[in-house]
Structures are given as C-alpha cells and as structure tokens.
N, C-alpha and C positions, 0 to 999 in steps of 0.2 A: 276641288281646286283651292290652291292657298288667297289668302287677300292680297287683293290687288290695288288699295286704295292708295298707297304713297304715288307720288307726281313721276308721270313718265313711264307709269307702267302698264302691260297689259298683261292678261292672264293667258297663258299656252300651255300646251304638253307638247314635252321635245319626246322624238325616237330618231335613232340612228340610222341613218340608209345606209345598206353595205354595198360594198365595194364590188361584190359578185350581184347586185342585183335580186330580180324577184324569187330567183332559185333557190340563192343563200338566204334569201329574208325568209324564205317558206319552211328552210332546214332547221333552222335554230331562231330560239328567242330574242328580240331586239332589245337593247335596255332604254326603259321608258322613265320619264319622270315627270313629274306635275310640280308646277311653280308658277312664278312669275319673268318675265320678261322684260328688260326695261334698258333703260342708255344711262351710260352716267357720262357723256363726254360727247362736243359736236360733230367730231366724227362718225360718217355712216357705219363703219365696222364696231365705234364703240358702240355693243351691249353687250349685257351678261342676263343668265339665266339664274334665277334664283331657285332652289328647292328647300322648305319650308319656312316658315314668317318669324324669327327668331332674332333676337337683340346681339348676338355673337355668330359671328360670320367665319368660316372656312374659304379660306378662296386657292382653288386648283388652278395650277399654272402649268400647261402644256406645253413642248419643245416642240419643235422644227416642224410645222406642216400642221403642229394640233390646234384645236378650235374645242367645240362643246364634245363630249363624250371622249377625252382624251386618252383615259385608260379603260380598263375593262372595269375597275373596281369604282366607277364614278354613283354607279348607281347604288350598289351593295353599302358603298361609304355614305350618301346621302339619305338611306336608309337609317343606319346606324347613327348616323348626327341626331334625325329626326329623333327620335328615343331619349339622346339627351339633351332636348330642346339647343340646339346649336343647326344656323343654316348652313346650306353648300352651296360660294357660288360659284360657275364658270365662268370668265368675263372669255372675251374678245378682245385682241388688241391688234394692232394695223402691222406685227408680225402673223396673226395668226394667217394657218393656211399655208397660199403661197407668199405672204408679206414680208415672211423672215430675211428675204435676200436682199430688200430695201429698206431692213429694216437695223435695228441698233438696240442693244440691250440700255442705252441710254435713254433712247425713245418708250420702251416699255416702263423704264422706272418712272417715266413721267406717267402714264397711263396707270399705271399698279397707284401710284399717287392721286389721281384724277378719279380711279374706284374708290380707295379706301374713303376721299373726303365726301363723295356721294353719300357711301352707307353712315357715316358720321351725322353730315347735317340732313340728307333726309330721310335718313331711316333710322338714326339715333342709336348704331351701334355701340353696344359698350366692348366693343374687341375681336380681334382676329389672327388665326394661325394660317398661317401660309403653306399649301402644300406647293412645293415644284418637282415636274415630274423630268425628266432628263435635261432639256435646253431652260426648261423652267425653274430646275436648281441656279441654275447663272443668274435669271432675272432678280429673284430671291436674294441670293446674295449683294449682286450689284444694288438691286432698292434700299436693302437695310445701309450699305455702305454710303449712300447718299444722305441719308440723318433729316431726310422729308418730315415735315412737321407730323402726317402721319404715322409715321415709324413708329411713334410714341403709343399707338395703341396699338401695334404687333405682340401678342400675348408670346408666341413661339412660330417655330419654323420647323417644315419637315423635309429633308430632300431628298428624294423618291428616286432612284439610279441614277446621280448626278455623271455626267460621263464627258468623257474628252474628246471632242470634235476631230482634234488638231492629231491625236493617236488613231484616230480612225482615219481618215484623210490621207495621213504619211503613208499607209498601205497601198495607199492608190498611187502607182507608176503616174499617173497624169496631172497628179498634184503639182508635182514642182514644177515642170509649164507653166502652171497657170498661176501657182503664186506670187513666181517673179514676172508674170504678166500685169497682176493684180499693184506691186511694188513698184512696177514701172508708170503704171496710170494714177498711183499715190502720188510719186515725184513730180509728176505731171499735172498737180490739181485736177487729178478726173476721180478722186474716189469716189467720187457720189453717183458714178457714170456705169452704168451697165456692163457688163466683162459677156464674151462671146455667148449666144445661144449655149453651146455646146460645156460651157462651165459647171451648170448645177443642173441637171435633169429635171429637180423636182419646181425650181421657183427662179425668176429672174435673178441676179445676185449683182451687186455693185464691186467693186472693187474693193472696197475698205472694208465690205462684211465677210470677203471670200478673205481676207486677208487678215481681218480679227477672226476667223473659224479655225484657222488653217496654219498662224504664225505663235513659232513659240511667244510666250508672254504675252499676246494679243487678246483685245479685251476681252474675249470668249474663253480665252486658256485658262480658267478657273483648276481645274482636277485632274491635268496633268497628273500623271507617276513620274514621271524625271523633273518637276519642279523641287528646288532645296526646300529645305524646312522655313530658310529665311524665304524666300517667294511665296510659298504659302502660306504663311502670317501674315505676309503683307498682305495678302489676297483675300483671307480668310480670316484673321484674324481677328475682328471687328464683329464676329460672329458669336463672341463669347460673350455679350451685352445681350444676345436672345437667348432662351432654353430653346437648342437645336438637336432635332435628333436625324439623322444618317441611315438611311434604309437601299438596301441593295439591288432587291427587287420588290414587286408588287404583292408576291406573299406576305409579305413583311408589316404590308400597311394593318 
C-alpha cells in the first residue's frame, strides 16, 4: 500500500465491477490498483484515487457517465507512471456518472481547480499533465481557457478521442424535438430545469446541458469538423500556451 499520511486520506485498492456481473468478472481479469483515497473538496462526490506517493501528478479526465477506471489503459498507464516516479490521479467530480446532465463544463473547471490546489498545498505537488479522455478533452480545454491560478502548474495536456457530441446527436431523428424544446425552456428561464424523462437515457439532463451538447457553437461544441478555422482559434486557440498533444485513440496513449 502507498502512504497514506497527508490529511484526508485513507488507504484503499480500487477494482472494477462489470457490468455483466460475476460471470464476466470470472471470464477476464479486473484492473486493480493500490493507492490512496482521499477528498479534496466538501462535496460528497468530490474524491479522487491516487496511485503512487509522487510530487508530480497525472490527473485522468473521464467523459460522459465515467468516474474511476474510465478507460481500459488506467491501470497499464498508472503502472507506467509509477516507473518514472509520476502519480495517477482519478478525481470525481459532481458531473461524473449520471451528474453530467446537471452538470456544466463550467462547474468542472471549478472542481479540476479545487483538485489541483489540494495536491499543491497539501501534498506539495511540483506539477501536472492533464489527461482528457473524450467529454474530458472539453473540460481540459475549457479549465486551461479559464487562466485559474492553478493553471500555472499545468506542465502539458493530452486529449485522448476528443469528439463532437453535437455530430453525434444530429444523427438522431429525435434531436431536434428536443433541442428546440430545450431553446424554448432557455427563453423561458427554466434551463437549469430538467427536460422530459425520455431526453437522455443515460442521466437526468437540464435544459441548458442538452442544449450546450447538442447546439452549434454551444459551450460543449469544442471539435466540431464544420467549425471555421476562425471558431476554432477562438475555442482552441489559447491552447498553444500548453505542450498539447492530440491522440485519436487509446492505442495511442
């Protein structure tokens, strides 16, 4: 087990439960990992998992529904860190799960802000690269664009299948119901207001999130293919102040 002495923490090993239950857990190997556990923020959802006791931090940023063990390579990567004394952490934040549909790439950059000055004052990190893994490239970018006092020890950035919500969406015949539904409860001052059961399968969704997912140039339309060069500068551009690198898939990492 790693040390557990900094404030707020306790010592755990996380493993994955799958989704198929004890048949699929019996088929294949679960990925396991040893750290620590701990909160950096008063919210019951904020914690994060650490894996190994090191002064430079990794921190994985999971999309839409993820939480701890967000890709498959979480554990093979925290492996790898360990080797060049660099931790790996998974945080939590009050999108993970089903949170994303009350939630605001706004509200995460405050959170992604609220871990970094954790590992700062009490655990005296000297620096961190940010991995985001599909909705967790948006976060990434939206945080650095913020200019958080934090920010300042962002070493680099990685973004791990960054993808367009709003391209995915359009395919669905039931989109545009629902986003001039969403439009209509903006005008309305109800975005903060839940949109029908029947809107997002996976998580409750507000009206303003289905509507930043879903609307050209809306705060989630980061990567767009039909954005100009000029909209992606503006979006992106602010990106060239990190060493960022761009990975398509998880081979890659």
């Amino acid at each position: 087990m790693e040390d557990s002495s900094g404030p707020n923490r306790e010592t755990a090993q996380h493993g994955q439960v799958s989704e198929g239950g004890a048949a699929m857990a019996s088929s294949r190997k679960l990925p396991k990992l040893q750290g620590s556990l701990f909160k950096y923020g008063s919210k019951s959802i904020q914690v994060a998992f650490q894996s190994g006791n090191y002064k430079q931090h990794v921190i994985i940023i999971g999309g839409l529904t993820d939480g701890l063990f967000a890709t498959d390579y979480v554990e093979p990567l925290a492996k790898a860190l360990e080797a060049e004394k660099w931790s790996l952490v998974q945080p939590l934040f009050s999108s993970s799960y089903t949170g994303f549909g009350t939630s605001s790439l706004k509200e995460d950059a405050l959170e992604i802000e609220q871990l970094l000055n954790y590992l700062i004052d009490q655990e005296n990190s000297e620096g961190f690269i940010l991995i985001g893994h599909s909705t967790g490239c948006q976060d990434i970018v939206n945080y650095l664009r913020t200019g958080g006092h934090c920010t300042r020890a962002v070493r680099g950035a990685i973004l791990q299948a960054p993808v367009s919500d709003r391209e995915f969406l359009v395919t669905l015949p039931e989109t545009q119901p629902k986003l001039e539904l969403a439009e209509k409860m903006i005008k309305e001052g109800k975005g903060e207001e839940l949109m029908p059961r029947d809107t997002s399968p996976e998580a409750p969704i507000t009206a303003y999130r289905f509507h930043s997912l879903s609307t050209v140039l809306g705060d989630d339309d980061l990567f767009s293919s039909d954005l100009s060069d000029a909209q992606l500068k503006a979006r992106l551009g602010h990106m060239s102040r990190v060493p960022t690198q761009v990975l398509s898939s998880s081979q890659q990492l």
